[in-house]
NUKE-297686 format. One line per field, with one value per residue (C-alpha): residue number from 1; residue in three letters; chain; x, y, z. Coordinates in steps of 0.1 Angstrom, whole numbers, padded with zeros to 4 digits. Example, Ala and Ser with C-alpha at 12.3 -4.5 7.8 and 13.67 -1.06 7.14 Angstrom:
NUKE-297686
num: (1;2)
residuo: (ALA;SER)
cadena: (A;A)
X: (0123;0137)
Y: (-0045;-0011)
Z: (0078;0071)
***
This chain:
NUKE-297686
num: (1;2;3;4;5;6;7;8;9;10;11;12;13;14;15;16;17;18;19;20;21;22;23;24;25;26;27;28;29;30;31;32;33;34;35;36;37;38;39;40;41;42;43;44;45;46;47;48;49;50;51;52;53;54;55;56;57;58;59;60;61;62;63;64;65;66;67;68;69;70;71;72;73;74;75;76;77;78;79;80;81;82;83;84;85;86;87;88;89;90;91;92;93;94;95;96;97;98;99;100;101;102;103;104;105;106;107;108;109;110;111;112;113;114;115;116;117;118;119;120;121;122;123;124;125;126;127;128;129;130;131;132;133;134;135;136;137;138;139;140;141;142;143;144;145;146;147;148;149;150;151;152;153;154;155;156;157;158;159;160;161;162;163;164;165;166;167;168;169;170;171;172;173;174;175;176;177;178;179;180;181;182;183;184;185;186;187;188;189;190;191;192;193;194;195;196;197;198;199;200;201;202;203;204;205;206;207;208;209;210;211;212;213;214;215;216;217;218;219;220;221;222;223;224;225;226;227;228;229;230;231;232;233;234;235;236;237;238;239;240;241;242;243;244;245;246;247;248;249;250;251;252;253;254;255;256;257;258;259;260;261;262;263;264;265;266;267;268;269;270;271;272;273;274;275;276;277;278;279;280;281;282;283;284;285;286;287;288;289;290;291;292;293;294;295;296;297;298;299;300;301;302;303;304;305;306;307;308;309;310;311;312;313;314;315;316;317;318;319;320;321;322;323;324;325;326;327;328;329;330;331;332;333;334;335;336;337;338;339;340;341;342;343;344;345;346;347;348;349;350;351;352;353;354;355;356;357;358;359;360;361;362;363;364;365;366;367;368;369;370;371;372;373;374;375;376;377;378;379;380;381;382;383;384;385;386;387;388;389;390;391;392;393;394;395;396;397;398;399;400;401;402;403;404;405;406;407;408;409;410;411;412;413;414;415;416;417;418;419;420;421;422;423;424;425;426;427;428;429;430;431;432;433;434;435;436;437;438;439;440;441;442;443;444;445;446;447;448;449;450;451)
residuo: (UNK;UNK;UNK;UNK;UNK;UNK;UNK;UNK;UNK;UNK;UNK;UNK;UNK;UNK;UNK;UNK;UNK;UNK;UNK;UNK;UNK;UNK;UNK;UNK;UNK;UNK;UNK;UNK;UNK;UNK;UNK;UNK;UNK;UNK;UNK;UNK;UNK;UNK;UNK;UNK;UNK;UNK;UNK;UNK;UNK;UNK;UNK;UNK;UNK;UNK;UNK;UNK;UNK;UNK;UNK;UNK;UNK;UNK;UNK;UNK;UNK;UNK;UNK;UNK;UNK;UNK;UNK;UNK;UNK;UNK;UNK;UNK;UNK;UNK;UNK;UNK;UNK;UNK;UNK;UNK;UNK;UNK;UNK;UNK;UNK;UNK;UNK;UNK;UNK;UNK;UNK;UNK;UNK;UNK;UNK;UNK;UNK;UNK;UNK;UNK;UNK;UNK;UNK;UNK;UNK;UNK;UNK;UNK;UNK;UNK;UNK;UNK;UNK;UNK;UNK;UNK;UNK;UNK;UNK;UNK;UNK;UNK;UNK;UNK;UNK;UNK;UNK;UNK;UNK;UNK;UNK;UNK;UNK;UNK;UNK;UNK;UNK;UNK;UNK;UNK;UNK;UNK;UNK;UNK;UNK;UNK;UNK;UNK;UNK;UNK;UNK;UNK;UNK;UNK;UNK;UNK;UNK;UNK;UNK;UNK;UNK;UNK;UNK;UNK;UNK;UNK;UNK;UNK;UNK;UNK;UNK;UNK;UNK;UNK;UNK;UNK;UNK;UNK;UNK;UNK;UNK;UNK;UNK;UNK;UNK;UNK;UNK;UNK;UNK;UNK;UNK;UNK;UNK;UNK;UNK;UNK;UNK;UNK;UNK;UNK;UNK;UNK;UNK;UNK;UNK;UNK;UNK;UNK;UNK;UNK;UNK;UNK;UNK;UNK;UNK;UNK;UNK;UNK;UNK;UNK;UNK;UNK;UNK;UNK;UNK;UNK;UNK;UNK;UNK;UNK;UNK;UNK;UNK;UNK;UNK;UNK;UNK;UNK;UNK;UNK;UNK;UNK;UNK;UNK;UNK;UNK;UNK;UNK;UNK;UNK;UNK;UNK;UNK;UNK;UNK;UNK;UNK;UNK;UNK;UNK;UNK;UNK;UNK;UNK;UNK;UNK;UNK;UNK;UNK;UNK;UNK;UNK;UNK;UNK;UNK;UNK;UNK;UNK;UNK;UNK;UNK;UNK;UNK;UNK;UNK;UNK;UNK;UNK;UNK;UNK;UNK;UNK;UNK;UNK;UNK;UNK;UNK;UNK;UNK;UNK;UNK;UNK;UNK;UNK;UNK;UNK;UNK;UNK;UNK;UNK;UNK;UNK;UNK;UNK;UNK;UNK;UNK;UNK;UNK;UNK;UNK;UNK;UNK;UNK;UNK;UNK;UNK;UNK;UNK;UNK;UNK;UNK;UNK;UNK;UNK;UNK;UNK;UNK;UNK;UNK;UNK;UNK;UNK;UNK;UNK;UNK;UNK;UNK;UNK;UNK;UNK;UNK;UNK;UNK;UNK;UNK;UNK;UNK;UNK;UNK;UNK;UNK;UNK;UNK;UNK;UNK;UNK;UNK;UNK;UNK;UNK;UNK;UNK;UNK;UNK;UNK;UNK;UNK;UNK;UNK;UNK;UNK;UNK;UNK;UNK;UNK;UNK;UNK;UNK;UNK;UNK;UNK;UNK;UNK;UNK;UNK;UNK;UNK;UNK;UNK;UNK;UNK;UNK;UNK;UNK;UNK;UNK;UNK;UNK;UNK;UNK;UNK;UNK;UNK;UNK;UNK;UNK;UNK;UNK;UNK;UNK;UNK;UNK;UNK;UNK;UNK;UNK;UNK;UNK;UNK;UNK;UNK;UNK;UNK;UNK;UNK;UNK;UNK;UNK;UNK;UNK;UNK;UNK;UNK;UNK;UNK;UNK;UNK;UNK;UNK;UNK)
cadena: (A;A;A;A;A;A;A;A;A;A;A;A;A;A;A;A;A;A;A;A;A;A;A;A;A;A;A;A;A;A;A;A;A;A;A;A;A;A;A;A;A;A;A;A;A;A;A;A;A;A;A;A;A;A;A;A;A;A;A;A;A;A;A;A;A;A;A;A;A;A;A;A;A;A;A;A;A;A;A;A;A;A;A;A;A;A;A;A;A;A;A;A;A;A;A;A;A;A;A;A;A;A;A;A;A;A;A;A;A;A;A;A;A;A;A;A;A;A;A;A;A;A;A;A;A;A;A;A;A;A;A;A;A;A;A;A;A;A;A;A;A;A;A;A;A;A;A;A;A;A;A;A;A;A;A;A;A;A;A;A;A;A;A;A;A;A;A;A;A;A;A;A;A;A;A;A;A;A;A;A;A;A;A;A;A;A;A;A;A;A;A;A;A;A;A;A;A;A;A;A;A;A;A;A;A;A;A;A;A;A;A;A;A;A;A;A;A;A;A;A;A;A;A;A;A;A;A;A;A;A;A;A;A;A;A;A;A;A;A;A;A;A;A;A;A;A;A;A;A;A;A;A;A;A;A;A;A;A;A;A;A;A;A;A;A;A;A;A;A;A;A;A;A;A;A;A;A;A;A;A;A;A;A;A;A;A;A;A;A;A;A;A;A;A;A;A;A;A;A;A;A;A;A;A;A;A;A;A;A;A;A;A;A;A;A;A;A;A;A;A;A;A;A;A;A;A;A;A;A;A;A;A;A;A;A;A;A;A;A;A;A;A;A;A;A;A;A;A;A;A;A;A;A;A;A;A;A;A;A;A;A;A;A;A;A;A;A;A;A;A;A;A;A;A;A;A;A;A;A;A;A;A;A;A;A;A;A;A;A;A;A;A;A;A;A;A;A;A;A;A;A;A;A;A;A;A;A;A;A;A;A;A;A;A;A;A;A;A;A;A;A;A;A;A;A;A;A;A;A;A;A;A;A;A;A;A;A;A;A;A;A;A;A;A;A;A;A;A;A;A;A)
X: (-0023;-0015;-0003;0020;0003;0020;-0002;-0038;-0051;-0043;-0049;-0085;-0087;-0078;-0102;-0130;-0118;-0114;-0145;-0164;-0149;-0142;-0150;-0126;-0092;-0073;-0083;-0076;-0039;-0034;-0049;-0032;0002;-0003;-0012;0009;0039;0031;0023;0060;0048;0015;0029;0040;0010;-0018;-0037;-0042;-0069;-0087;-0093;-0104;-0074;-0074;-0114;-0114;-0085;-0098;-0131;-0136;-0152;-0177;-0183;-0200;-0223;-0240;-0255;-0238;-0259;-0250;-0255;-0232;-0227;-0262;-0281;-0285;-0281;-0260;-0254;-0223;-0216;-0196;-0179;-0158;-0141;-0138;-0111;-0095;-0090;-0071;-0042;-0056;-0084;-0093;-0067;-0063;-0075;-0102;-0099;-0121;-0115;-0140;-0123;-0136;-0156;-0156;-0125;-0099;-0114;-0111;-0074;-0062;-0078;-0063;-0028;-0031;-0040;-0005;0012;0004;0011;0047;0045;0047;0021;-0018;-0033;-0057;-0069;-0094;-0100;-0127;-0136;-0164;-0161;-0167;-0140;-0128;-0117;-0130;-0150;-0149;-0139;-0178;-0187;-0160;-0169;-0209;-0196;-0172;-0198;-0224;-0198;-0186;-0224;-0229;-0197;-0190;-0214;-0188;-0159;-0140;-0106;-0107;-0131;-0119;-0093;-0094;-0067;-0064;-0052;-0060;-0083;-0080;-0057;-0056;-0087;-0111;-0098;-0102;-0136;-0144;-0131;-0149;-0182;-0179;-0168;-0197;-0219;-0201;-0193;-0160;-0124;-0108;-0080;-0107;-0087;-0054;-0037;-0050;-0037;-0008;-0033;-0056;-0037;-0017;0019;0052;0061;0029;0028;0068;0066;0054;0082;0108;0101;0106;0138;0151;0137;0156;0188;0187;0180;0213;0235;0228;0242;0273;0259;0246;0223;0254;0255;0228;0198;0166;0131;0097;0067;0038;0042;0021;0031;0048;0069;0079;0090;0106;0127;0139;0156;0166;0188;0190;0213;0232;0211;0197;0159;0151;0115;0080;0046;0009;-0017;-0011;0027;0065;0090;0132;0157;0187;0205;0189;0158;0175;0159;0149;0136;0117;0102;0089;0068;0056;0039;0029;0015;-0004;-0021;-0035;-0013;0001;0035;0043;0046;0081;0094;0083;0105;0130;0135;0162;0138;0119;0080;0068;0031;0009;0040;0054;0093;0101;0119;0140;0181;0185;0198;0166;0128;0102;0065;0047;0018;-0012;-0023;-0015;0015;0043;0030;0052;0062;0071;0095;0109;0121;0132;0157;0170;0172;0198;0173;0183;0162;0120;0107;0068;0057;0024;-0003;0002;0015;0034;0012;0017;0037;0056;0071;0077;0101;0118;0131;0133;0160;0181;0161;0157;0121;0103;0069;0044;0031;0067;0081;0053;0043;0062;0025;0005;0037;0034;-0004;0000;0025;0000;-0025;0001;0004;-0034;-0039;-0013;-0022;0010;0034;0068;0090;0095;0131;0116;0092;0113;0138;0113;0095;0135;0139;0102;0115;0147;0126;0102;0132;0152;0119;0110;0148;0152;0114;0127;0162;0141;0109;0116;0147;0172;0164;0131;0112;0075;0076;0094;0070;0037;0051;0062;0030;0007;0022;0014;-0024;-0029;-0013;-0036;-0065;-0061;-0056;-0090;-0111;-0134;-0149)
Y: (-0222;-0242;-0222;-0244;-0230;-0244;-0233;-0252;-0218;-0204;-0234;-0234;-0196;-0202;-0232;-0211;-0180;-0200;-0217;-0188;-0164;-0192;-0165;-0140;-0150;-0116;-0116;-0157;-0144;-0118;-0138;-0171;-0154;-0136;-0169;-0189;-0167;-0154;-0186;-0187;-0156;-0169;-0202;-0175;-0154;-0180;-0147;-0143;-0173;-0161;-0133;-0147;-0121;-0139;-0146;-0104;-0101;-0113;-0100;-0060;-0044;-0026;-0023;0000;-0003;0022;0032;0064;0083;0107;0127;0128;0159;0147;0149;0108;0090;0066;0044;0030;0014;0027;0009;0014;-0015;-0004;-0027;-0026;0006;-0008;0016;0046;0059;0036;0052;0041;0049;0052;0037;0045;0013;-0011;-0041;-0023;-0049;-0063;-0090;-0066;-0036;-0064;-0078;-0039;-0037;-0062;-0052;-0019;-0029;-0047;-0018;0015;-0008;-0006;0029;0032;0060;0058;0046;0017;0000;0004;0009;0021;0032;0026;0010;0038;0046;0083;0072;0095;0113;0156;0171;0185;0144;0134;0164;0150;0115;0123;0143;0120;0097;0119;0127;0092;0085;0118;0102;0071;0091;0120;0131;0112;0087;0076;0092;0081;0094;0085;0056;0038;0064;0090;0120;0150;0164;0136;0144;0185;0176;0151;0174;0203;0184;0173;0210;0223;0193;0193;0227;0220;0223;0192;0169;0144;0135;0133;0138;0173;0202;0221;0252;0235;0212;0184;0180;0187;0147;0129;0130;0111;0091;0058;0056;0069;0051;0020;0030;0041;0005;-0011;0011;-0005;-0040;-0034;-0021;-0058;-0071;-0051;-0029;0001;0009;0027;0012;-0016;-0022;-0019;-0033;-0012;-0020;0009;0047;0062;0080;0052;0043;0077;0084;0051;0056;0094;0081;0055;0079;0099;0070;0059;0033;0027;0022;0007;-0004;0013;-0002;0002;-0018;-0020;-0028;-0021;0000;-0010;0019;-0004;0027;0040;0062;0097;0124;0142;0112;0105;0144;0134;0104;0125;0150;0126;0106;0140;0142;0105;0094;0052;0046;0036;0078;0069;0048;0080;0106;0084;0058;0036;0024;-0006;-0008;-0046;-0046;-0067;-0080;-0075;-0068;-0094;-0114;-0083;-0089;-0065;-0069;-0057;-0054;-0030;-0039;-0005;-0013;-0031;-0064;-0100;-0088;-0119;-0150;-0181;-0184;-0145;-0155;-0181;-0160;-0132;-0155;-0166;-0132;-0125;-0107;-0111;-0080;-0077;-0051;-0040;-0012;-0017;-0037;-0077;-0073;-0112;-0145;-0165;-0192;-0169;-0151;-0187;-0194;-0162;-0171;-0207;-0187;-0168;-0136;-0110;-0102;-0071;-0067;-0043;-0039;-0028;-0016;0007;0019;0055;0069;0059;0074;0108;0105;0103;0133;0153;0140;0158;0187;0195;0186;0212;0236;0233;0232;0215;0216;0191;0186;0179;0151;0136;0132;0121;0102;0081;0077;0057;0033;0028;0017;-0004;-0021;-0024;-0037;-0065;-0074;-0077;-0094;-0118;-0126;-0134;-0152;-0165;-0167;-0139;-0116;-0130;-0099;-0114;-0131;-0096;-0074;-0097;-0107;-0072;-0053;-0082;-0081;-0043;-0045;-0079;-0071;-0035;-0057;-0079;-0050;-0033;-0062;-0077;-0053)
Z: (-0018;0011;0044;0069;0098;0132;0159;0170;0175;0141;0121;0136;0130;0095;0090;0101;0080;0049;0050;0054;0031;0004;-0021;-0012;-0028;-0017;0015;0022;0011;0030;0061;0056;0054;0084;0105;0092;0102;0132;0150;0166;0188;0192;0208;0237;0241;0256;0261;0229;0223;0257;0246;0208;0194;0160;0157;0161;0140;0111;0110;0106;0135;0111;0075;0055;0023;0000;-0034;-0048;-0069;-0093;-0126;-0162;-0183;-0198;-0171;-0174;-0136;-0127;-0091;-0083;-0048;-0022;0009;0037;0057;0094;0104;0132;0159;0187;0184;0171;0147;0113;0092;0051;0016;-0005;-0038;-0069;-0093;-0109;-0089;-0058;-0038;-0004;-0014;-0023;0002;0030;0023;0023;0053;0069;0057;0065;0103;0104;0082;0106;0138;0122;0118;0154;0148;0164;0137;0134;0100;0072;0036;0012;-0024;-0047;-0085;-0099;-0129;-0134;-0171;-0193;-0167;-0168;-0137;-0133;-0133;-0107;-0090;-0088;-0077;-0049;-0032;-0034;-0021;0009;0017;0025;0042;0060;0090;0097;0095;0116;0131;0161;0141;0109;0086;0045;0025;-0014;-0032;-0064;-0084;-0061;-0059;-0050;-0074;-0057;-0019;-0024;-0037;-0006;0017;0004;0005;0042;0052;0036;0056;0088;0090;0111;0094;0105;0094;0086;0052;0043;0009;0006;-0013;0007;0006;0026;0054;0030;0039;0017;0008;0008;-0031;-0027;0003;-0008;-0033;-0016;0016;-0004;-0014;0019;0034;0001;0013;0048;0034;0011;0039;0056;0026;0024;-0004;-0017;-0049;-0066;-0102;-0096;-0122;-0110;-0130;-0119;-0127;-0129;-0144;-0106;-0083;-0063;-0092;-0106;-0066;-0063;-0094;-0088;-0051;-0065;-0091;-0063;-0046;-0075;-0089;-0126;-0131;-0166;-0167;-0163;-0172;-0175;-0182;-0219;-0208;-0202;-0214;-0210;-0214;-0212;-0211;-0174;-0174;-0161;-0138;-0172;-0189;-0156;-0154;-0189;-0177;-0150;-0175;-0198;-0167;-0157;-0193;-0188;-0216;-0217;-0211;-0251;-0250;-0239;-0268;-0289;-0272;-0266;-0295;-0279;-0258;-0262;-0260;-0246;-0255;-0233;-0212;-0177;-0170;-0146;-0173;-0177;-0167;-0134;-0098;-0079;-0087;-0073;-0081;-0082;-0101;-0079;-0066;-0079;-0106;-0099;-0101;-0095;-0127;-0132;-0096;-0120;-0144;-0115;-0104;-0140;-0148;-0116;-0094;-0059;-0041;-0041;-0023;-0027;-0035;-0041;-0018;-0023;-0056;-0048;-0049;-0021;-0040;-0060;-0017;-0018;-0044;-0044;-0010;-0010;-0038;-0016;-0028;-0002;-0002;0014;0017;0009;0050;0060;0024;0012;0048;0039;0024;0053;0077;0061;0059;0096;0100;0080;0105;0135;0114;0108;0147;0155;0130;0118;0081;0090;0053;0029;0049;0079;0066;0047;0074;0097;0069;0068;0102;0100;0075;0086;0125;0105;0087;0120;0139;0113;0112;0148;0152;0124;0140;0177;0163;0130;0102;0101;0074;0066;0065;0059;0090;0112;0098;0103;0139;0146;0136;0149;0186;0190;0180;0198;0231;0226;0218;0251;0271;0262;0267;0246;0221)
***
């Protein structure tokens, strides 16, 4: 992918990026998308390249690597490795998950890094950026096994990592089992009670809405992109992609508001209820999702469904599209059949789920296109209102997040809007939100020198 990068100082940022991490496909993405849109701003700031903002930028202030060794059911050994990607703490504490997936390497660990720097700078909440995990699967794993492996993981990382320091929460792989049994470990080590991880159980200092944010911050940003239009989500179709936590959230506001979700997928494919997947259809999935079952489990309760084996639903007929699911879903020729198909709304809900070329043609379309920094930013919001409450030693209701989990969104939707209008295109949301949460963390950056 080519990047029409403007600026002298960000082409020769990128140039020296791209040379050096030729190897790291994800993270050339999420870099080259960055600098190619927020050179307008960067024009402006001469500061910037005295200070060598961008050389710092893009390279993580630390990163951590280590073996994780741990015992099966059998008493047989195994080592997995385990990493965390320091990014970036201009504004606050590293703050992002810790994801347990084989895919788990520095490439995809580094481009979540980097997003997530841009992401809680829209936030407006003190959070800086970084990202771990390990490759180790939890697939067929007892609880006693995952038990073993996320406290040989914590006993490594527990040193790098603190209130004030470093705060993971969970993400890919990692739920609330695998953060109970992280936090316990580092209790036992430390021997302080602190919010040092977020996504905990509500017994124990997790907040009421972490499970929903992500998906129904995506809808409330969707709302606000809608009301620019004129419209709301009453009667529109709606394709998802993944059966998680993000899409099962994403789906029940968006029924919530009016509107008609008809796809869900895994990795073994989609389902379409042309007929709308309900609030009790939707409960269903969430049980069968809790017993580790695939999404074909669907099709068998509900037989007007259809089960697309091996496919993806973005040649499905619908108005808007929410990719749930994970990295690298749409390609250019999945955009292609988006815009046959009559989509004209993309917001992410997963991290980078859009190729480069694929952002490309869907607005080169007239599609209005959200992404996942500004779109999905309603986990990491509440992950930092559980970070208030544990500071406070407080419990505010599941009312009180949400509202304030709304308000977020509807401020990072205003900000990249606004950032958009002044810098860039109106209503082109990739360039507000990369311009938006980059001007925050650079001019921070400046201000403290160079470290």
């Amino acid at each position: 992918m080519q990047y029409n990068i403007k600026n002298a100082y960000c082409k020769r940022v990128w140039d020296d990026v791209s040379a050096r991490y030729a190897d790291q496909g994800h993270f050339l993405q999420a870099v080259g998308l960055v600098l190619e849109t927020i050179s307008p701003v960067v024009d402006k700031m001469p500061e910037l390249e005295k200070s060598a903002v961008l050389e710092r930028l893009t390279e993580p202030e630390r990163i951590i690597m280590f073996r994780v060794p741990w015992t099966d059911d059998k008493g047989n050994p195994h080592v997995n490795r385990g990493f965390r990607v320091q990014f970036n703490s201009a504004i606050g504490p590293y703050k992002g998950g810790l994801r347990f997936s084989p895919e788990v390497g520095l490439d995809v660990l580094k481009f979540l890094g980097f997003e997530q720097v841009l992401k809680n700078s829209l936030t407006t909440l003190p959070m800086g950026g970084g990202k771990g995990g390990s490759d180790f699967d939890a697939h067929g794993k007892s609880d006693a096994e995952v038990m073993r492996f996320c406290q040989s993981f914590i006993t490594e990382l527990y040193r790098h990592i603190g209130a004030d320091t470093d705060v993971p929460a969970g993400d890919k792989g990692v739920g609330g089992r695998e953060v109970a049994y992280m936090f316990g470990q580092y209790k036992r080590i430390t021997n302080q009670y602190t919010g040092v991880l977020t996504g905990k159980g509500l017994t124990f200092g997790g907040s009421l809405a972490r499970t929903e944010a992500t998906g129904y911050g995506l809808i409330y940003f969707a709302e606000c992109m809608l009301k620019k239009m004129n419209k709301d989500f009453t009667g529109k179709k709606a394709i998802i992609s993944g059966d998680g936590n993000v899409a099962q959230y994403a789906a029940e506001k968006l029924i919530q508001l009016g509107g008609i979700p008809i796809t869900l997928s895994d990795s073994t494919g989609y389902i379409l209820d042309e007929e709308g997947i309900t609030q009790e259809k939707l409960e269903y999935v969430k049980e069968f999702r809790a017993n580790h079952e695939k999404i074909d489990a669907y099709v068998k309760k509900f037989p007007s469904a259809k089960f697309f084996k091996g496919e993806k639903p973005w040649g499905v007929k619908a108005d808007l599209a929410f990719p749930c699911a994970t990295q690298d879903e749409i390609y250019l020729e999945d955009a292609q059949k988006m815009v046959e198909n009559g989509i004209w709304l993309v917001a992410e809900g997963a991290n980078m789920p859009t190729r480069a070329e694929a952002i490309e043609y869907l607005q080169k379309n007239k599609v209005a296109f959200a992404p996942g920094k500004a779109a999905n930013a309603g986990g990491v919001a509440v992950s930092g209102l559980e970070m208030s409450q544990n500071s406070e030693r407080l419990s505010w209701t599941f009312e009180e997040v949400d509202a304030k989990l709304k308000q977020i969104m509807i401020d990072i939707h205003d900000n990249a809007w606004n950032t958009a209008k002044k810098y860039a295109t109106e209503g082109d949301y990739v360039a507000g939100a990369n311009i938006a949460g980059f001007v925050k963390v650079a001019t921070a950056m400046v201000a403290q020198g160079l470290v």
